[in-house]
HTML snippet that shows the backbone in 3Dmol.js (N, CA, C, O; Angstrom):
<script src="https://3Dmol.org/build/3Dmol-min.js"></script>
<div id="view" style="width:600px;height:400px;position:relative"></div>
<script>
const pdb = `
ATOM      1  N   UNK A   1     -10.057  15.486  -6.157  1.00  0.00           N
ATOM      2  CA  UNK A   1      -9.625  14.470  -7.107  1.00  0.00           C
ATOM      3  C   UNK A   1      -9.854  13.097  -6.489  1.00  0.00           C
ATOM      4  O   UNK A   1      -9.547  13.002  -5.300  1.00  0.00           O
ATOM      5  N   UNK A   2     -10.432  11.816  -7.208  1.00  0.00           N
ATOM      6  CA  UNK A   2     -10.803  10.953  -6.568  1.00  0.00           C
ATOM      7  C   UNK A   2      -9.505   9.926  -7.400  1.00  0.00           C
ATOM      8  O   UNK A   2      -8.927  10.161  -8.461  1.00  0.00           O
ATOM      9  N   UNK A   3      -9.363   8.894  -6.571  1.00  0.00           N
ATOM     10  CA  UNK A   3      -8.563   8.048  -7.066  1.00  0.00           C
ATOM     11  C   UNK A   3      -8.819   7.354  -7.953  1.00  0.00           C
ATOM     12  O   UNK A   3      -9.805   6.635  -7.787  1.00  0.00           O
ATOM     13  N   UNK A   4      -8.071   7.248  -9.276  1.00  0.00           N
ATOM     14  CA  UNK A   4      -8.673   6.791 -10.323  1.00  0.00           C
ATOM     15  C   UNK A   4      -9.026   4.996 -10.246  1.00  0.00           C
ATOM     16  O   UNK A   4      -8.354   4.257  -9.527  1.00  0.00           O
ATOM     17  N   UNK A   5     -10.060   4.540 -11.021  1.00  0.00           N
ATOM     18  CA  UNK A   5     -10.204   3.332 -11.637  1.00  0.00           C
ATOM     19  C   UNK A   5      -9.791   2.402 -12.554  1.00  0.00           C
ATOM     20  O   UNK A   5     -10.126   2.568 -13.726  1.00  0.00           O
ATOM     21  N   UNK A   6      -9.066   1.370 -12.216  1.00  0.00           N
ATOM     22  CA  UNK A   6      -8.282   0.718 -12.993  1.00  0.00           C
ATOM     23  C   UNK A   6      -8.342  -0.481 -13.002  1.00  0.00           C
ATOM     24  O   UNK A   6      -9.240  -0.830 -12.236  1.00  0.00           O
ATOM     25  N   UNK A   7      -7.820  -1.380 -13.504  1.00  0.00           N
ATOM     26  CA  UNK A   7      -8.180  -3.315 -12.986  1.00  0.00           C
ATOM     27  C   UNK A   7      -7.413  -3.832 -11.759  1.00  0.00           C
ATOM     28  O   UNK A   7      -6.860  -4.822 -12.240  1.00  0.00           O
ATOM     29  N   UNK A   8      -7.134  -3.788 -10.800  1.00  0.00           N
ATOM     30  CA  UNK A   8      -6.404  -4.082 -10.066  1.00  0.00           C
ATOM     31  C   UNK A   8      -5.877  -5.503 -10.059  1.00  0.00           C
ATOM     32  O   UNK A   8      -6.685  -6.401 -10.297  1.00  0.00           O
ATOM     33  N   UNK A   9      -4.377  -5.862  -9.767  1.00  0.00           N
ATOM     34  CA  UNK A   9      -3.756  -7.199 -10.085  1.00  0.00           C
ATOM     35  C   UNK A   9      -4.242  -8.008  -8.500  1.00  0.00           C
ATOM     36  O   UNK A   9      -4.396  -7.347  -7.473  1.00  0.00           O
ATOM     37  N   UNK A  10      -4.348  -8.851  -8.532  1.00  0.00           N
ATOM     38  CA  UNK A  10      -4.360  -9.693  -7.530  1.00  0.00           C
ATOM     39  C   UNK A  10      -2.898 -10.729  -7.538  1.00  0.00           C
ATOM     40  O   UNK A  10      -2.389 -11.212  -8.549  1.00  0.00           O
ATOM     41  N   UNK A  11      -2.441 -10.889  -6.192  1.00  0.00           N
ATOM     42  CA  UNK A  11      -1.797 -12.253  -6.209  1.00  0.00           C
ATOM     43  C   UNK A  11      -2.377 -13.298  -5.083  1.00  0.00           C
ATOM     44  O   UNK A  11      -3.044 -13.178  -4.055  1.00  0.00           O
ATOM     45  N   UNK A  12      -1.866 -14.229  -5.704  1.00  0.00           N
ATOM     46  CA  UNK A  12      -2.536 -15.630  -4.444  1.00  0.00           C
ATOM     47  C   UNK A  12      -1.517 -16.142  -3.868  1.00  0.00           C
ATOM     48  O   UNK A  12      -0.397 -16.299  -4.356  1.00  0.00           O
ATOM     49  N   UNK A  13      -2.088 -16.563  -2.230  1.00  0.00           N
ATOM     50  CA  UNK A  13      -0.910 -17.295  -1.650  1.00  0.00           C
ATOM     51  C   UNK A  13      -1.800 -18.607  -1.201  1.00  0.00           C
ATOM     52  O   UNK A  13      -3.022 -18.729  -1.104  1.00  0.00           O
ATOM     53  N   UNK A  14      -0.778 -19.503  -0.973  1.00  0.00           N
ATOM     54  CA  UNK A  14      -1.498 -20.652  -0.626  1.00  0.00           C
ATOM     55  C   UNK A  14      -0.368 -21.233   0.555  1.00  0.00           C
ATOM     56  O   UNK A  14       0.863 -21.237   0.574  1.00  0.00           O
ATOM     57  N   UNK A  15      -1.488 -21.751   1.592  1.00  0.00           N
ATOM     58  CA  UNK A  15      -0.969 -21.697   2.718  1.00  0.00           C
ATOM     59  C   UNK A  15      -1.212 -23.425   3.511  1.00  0.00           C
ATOM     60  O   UNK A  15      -1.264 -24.344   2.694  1.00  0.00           O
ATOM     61  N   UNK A  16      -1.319 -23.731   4.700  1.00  0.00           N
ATOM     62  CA  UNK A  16      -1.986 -24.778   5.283  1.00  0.00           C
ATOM     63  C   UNK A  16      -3.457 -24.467   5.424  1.00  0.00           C
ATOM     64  O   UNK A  16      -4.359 -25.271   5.189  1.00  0.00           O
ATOM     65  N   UNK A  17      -3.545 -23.736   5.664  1.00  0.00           N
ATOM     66  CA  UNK A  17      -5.242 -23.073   5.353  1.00  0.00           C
ATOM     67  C   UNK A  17      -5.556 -22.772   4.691  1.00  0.00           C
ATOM     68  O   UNK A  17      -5.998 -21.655   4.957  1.00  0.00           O
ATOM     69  N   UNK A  18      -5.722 -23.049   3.586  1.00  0.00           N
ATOM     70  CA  UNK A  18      -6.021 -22.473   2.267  1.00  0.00           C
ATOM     71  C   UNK A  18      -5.076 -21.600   1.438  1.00  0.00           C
ATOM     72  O   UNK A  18      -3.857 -21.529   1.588  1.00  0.00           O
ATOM     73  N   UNK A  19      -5.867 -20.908   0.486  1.00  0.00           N
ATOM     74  CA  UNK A  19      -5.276 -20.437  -0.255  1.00  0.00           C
ATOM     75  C   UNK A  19      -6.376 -18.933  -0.055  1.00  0.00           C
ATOM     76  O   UNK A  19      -7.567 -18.755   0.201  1.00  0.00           O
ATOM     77  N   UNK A  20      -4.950 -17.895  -0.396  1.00  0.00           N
ATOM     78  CA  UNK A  20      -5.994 -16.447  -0.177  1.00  0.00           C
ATOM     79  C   UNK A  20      -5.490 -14.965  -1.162  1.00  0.00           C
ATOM     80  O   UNK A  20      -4.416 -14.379  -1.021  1.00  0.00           O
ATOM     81  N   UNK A  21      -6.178 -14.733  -1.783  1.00  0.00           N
ATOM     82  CA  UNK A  21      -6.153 -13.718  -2.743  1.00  0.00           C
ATOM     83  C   UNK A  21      -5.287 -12.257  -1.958  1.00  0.00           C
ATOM     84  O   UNK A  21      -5.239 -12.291  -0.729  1.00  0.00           O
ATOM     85  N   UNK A  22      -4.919 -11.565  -2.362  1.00  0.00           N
ATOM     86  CA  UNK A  22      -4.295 -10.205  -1.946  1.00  0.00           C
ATOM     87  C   UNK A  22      -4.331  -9.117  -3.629  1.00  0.00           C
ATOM     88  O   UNK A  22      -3.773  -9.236  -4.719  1.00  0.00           O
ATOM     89  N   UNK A  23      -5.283  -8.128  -3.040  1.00  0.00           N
ATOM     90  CA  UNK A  23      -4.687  -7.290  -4.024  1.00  0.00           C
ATOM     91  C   UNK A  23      -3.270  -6.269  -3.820  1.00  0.00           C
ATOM     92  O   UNK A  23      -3.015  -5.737  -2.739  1.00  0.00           O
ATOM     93  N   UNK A  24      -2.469  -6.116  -4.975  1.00  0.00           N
ATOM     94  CA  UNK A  24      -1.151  -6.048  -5.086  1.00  0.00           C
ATOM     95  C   UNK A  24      -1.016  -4.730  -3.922  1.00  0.00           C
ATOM     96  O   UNK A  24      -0.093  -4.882  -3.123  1.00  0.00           O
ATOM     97  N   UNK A  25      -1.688  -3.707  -3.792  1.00  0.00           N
ATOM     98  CA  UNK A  25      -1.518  -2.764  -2.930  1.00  0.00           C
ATOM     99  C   UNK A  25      -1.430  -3.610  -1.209  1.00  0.00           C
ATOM    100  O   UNK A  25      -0.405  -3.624  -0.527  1.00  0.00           O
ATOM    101  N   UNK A  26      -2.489  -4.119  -0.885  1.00  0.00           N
ATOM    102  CA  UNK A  26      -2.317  -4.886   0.266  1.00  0.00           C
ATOM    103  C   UNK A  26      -1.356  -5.657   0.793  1.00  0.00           C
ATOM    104  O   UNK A  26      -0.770  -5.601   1.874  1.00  0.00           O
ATOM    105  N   UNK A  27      -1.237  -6.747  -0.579  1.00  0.00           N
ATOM    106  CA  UNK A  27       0.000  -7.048  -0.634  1.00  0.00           C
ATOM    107  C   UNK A  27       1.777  -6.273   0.107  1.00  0.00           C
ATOM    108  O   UNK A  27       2.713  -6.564   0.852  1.00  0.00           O
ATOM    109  N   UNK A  28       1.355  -5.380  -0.615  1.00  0.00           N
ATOM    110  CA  UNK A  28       2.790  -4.651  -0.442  1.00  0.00           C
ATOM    111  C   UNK A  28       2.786  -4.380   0.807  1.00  0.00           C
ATOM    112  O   UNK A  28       3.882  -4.601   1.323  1.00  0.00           O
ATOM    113  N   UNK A  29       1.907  -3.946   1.593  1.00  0.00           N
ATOM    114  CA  UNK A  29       1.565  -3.217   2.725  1.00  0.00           C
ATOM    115  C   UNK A  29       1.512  -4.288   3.453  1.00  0.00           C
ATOM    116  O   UNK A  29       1.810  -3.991   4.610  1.00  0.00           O
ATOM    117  N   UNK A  30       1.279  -5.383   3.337  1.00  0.00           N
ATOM    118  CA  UNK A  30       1.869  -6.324   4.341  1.00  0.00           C
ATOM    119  C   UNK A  30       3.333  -6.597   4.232  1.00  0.00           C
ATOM    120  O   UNK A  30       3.802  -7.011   5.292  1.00  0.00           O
ATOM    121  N   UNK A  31       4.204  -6.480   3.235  1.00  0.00           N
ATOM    122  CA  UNK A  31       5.527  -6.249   3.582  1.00  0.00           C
ATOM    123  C   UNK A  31       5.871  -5.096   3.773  1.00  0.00           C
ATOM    124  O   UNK A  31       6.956  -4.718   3.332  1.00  0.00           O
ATOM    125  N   UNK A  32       5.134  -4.337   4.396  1.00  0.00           N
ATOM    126  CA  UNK A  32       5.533  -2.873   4.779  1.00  0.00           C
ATOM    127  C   UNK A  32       6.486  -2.036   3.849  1.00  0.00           C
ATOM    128  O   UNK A  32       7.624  -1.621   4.069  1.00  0.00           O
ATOM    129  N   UNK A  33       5.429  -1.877   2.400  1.00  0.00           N
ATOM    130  CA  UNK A  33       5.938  -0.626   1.765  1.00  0.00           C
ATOM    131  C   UNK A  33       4.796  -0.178   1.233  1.00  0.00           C
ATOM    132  O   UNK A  33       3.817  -0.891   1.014  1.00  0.00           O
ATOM    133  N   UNK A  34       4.909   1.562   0.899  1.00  0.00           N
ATOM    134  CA  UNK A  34       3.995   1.755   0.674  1.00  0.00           C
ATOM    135  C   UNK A  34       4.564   2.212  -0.510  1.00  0.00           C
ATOM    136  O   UNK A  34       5.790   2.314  -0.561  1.00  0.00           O
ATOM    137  N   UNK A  35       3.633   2.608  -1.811  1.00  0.00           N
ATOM    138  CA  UNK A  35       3.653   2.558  -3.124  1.00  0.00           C
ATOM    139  C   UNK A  35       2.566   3.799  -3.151  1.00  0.00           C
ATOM    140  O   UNK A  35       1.392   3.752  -2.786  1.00  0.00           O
ATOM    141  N   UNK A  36       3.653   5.485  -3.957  1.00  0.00           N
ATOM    142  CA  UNK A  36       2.626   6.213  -3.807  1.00  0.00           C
ATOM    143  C   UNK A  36       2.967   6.236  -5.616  1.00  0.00           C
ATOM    144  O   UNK A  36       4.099   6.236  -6.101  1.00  0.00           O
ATOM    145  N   UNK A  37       1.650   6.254  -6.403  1.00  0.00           N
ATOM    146  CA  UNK A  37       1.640   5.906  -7.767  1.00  0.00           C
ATOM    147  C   UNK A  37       1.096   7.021  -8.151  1.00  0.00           C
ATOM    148  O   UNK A  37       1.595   7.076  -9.276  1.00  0.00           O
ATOM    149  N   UNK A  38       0.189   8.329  -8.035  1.00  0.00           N
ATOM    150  CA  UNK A  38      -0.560   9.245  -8.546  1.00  0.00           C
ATOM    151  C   UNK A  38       0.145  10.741  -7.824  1.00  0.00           C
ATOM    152  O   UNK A  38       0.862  10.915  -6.839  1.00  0.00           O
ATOM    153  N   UNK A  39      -0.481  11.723  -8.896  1.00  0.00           N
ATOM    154  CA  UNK A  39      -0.477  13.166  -8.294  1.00  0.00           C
ATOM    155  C   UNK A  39      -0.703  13.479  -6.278  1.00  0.00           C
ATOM    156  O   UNK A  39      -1.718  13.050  -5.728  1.00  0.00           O
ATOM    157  N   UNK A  40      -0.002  13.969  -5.757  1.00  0.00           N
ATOM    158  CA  UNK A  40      -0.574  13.365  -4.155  1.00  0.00           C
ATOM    159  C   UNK A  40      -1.339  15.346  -4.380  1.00  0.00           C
ATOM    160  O   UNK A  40      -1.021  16.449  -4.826  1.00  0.00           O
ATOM    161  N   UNK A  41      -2.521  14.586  -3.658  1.00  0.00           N
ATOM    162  CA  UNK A  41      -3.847  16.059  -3.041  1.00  0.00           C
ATOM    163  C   UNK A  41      -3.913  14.915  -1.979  1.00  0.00           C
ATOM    164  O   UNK A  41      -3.411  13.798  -1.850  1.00  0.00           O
ATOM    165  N   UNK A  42      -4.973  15.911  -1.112  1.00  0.00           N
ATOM    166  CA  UNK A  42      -5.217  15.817   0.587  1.00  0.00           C
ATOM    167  C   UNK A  42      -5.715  14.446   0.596  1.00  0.00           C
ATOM    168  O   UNK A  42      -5.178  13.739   1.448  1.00  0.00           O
ATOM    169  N   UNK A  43      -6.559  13.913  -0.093  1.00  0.00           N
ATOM    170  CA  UNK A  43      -7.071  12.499   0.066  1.00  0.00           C
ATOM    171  C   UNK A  43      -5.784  11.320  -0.439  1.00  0.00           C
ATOM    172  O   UNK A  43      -5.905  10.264   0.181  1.00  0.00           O
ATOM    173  N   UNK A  44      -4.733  11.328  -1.327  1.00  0.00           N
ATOM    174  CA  UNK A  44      -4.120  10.805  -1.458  1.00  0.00           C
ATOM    175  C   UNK A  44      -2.823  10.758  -0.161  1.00  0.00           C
ATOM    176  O   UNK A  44      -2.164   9.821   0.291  1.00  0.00           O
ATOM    177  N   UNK A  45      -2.847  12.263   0.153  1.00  0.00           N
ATOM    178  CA  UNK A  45      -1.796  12.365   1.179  1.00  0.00           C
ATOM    179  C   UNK A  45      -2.341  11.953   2.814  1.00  0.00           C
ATOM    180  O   UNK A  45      -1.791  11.715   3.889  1.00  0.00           O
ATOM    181  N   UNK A  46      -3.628  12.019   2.340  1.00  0.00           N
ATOM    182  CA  UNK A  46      -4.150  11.193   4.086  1.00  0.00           C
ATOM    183  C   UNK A  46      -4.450   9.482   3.881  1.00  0.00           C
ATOM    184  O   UNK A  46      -4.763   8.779   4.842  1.00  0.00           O
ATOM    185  N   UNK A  47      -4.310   8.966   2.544  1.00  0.00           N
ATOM    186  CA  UNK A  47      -4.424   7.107   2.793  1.00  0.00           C
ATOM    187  C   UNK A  47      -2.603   7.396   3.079  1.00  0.00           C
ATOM    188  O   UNK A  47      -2.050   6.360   3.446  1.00  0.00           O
ATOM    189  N   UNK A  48      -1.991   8.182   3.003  1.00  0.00           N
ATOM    190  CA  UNK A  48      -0.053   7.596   2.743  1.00  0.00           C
ATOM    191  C   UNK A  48       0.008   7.463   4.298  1.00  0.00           C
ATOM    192  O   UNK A  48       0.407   6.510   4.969  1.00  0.00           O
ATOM    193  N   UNK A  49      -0.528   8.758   4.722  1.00  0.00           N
ATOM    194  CA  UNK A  49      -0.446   8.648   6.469  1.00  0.00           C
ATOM    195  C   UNK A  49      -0.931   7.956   7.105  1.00  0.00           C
ATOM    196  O   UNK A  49      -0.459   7.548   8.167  1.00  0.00           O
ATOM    197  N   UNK A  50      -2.328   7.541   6.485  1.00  0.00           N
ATOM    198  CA  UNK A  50      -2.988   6.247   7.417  1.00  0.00           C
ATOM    199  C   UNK A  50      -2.323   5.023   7.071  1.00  0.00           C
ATOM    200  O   UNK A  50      -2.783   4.101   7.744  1.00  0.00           O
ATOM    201  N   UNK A  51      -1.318   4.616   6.194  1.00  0.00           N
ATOM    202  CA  UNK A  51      -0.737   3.557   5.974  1.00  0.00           C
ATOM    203  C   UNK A  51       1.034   3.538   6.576  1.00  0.00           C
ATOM    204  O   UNK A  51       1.732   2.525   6.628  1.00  0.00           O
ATOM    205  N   UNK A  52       1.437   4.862   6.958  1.00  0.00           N
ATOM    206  CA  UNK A  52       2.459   5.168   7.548  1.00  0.00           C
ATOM    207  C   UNK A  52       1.923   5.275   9.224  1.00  0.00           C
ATOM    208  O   UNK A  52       2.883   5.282   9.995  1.00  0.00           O
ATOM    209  N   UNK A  53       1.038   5.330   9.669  1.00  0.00           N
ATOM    210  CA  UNK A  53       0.725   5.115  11.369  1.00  0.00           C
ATOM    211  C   UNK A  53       0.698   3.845  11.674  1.00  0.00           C
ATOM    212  O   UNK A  53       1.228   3.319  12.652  1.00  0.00           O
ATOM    213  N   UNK A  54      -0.169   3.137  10.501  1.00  0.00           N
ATOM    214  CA  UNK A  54      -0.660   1.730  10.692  1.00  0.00           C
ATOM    215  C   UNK A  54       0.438   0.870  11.287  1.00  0.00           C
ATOM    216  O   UNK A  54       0.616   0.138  12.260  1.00  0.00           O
ATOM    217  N   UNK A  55       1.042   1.287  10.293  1.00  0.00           N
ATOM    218  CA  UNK A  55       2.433   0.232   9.764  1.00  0.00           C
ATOM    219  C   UNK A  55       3.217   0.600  11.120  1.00  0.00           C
ATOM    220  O   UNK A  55       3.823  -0.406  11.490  1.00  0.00           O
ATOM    221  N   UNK A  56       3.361   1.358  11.730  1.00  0.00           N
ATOM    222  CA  UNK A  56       4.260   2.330  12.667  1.00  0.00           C
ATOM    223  C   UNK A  56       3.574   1.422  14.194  1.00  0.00           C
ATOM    224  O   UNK A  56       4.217   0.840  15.067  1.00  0.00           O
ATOM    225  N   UNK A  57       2.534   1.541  14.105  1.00  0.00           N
ATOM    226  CA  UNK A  57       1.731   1.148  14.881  1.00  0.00           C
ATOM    227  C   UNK A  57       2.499  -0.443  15.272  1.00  0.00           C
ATOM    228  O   UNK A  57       3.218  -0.828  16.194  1.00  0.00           O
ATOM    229  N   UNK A  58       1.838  -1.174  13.875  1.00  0.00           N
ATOM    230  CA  UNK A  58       2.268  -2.753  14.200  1.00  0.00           C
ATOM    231  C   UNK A  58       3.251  -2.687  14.492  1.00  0.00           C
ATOM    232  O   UNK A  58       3.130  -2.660  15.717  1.00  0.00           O
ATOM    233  N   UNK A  59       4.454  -2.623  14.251  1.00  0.00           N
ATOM    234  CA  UNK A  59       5.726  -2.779  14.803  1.00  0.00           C
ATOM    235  C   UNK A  59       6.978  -1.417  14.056  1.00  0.00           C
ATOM    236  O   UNK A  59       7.610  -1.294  13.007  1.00  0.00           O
ATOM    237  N   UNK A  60       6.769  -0.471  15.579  1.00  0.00           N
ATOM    238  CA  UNK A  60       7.781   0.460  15.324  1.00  0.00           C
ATOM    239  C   UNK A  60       9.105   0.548  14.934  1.00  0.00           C
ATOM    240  O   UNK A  60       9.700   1.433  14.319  1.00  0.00           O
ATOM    241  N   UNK A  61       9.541  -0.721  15.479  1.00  0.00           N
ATOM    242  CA  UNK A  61      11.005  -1.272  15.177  1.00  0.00           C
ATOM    243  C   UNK A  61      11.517  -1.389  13.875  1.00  0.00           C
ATOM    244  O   UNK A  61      12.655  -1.114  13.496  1.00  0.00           O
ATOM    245  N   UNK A  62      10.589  -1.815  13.239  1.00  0.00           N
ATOM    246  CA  UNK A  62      10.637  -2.205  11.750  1.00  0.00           C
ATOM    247  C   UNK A  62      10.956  -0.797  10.536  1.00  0.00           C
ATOM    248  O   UNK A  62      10.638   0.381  10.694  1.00  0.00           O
ATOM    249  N   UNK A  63      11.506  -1.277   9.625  1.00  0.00           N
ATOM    250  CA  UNK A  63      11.335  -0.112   8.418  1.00  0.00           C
ATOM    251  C   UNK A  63       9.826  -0.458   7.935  1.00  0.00           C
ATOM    252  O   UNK A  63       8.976  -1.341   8.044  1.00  0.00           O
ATOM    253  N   UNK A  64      10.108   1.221   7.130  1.00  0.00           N
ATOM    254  CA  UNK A  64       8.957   1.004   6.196  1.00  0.00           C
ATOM    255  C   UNK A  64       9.926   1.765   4.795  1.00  0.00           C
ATOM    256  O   UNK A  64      10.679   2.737   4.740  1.00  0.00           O
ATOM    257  N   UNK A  65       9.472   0.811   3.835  1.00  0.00           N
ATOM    258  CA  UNK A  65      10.376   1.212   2.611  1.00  0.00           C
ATOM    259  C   UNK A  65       9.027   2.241   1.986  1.00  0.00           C
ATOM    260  O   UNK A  65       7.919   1.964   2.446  1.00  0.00           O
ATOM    261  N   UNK A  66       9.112   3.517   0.861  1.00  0.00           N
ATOM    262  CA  UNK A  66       8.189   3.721   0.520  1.00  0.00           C
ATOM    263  C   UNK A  66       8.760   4.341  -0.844  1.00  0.00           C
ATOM    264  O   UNK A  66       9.723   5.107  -0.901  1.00  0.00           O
ATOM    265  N   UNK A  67       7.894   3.814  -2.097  1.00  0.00           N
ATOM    266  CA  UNK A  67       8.490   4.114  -3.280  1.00  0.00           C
ATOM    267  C   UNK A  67       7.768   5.084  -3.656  1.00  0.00           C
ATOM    268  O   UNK A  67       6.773   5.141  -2.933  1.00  0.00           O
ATOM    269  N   UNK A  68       7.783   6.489  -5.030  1.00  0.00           N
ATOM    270  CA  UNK A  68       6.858   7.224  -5.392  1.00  0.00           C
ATOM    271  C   UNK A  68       7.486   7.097  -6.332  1.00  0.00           C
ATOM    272  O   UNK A  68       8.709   7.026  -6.451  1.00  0.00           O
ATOM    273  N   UNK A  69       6.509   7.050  -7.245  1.00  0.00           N
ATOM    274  CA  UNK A  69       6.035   7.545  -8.872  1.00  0.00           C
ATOM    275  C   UNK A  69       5.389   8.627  -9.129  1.00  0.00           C
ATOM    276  O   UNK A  69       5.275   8.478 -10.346  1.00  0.00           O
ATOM    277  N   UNK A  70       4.853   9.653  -8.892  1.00  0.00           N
ATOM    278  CA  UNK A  70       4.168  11.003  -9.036  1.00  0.00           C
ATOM    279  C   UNK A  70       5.251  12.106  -9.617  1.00  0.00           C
ATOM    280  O   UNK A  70       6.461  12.279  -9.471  1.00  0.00           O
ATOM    281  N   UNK A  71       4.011  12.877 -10.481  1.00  0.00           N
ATOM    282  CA  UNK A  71       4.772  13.974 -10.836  1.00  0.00           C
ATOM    283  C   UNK A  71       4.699  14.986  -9.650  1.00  0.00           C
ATOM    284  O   UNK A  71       3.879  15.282  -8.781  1.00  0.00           O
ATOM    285  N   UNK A  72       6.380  15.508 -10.159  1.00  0.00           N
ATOM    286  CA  UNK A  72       7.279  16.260  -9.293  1.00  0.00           C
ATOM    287  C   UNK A  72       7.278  15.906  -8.319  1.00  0.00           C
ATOM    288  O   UNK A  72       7.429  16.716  -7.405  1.00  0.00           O
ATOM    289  N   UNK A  73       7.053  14.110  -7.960  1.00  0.00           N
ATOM    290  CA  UNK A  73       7.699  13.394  -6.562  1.00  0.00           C
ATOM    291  C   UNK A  73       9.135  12.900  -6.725  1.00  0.00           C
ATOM    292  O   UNK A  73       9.714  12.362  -5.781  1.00  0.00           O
TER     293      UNK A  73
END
`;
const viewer = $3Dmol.createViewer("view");
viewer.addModel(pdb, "pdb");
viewer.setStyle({}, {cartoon: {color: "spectrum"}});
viewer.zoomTo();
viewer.render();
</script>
């Protein structure tokens, strides 16, 4: 199952250096949550883990909040 196609939202931040686009998934994941939105199979359940090491990685100390929407999640 491949992850479906959709319009993705962007938000903008604007900074002393400019100003810089984030799509909303990235977004989140820089405030360290992850957002699981679809049916989870092996490719969905290996981006959750590569975004649960990552995050673990940068700073262990920290939470990671993680919301799901999936059926029978």
């Amino acid at each position: 199952m491949s992850i479906p196609d959709f319009k993705m939202q962007y938000v903008y931040e604007s900074s002393g250096r400019g100003e810089r686009g984030y799509d909303i998934y990235s977004l989140l994941l820089k405030e360290r949550i992850v957002f699981v939105g679809m049916p989870i199979d092996d490719q969905v359940a290996n981006l959750i883990v590569a975004q649960l090491l990552y995050l673990n990685h940068e700073d262990a100390e920290r939470e990671i909040q993680m919301y799901i929407n999936s059926p029978g999640g």
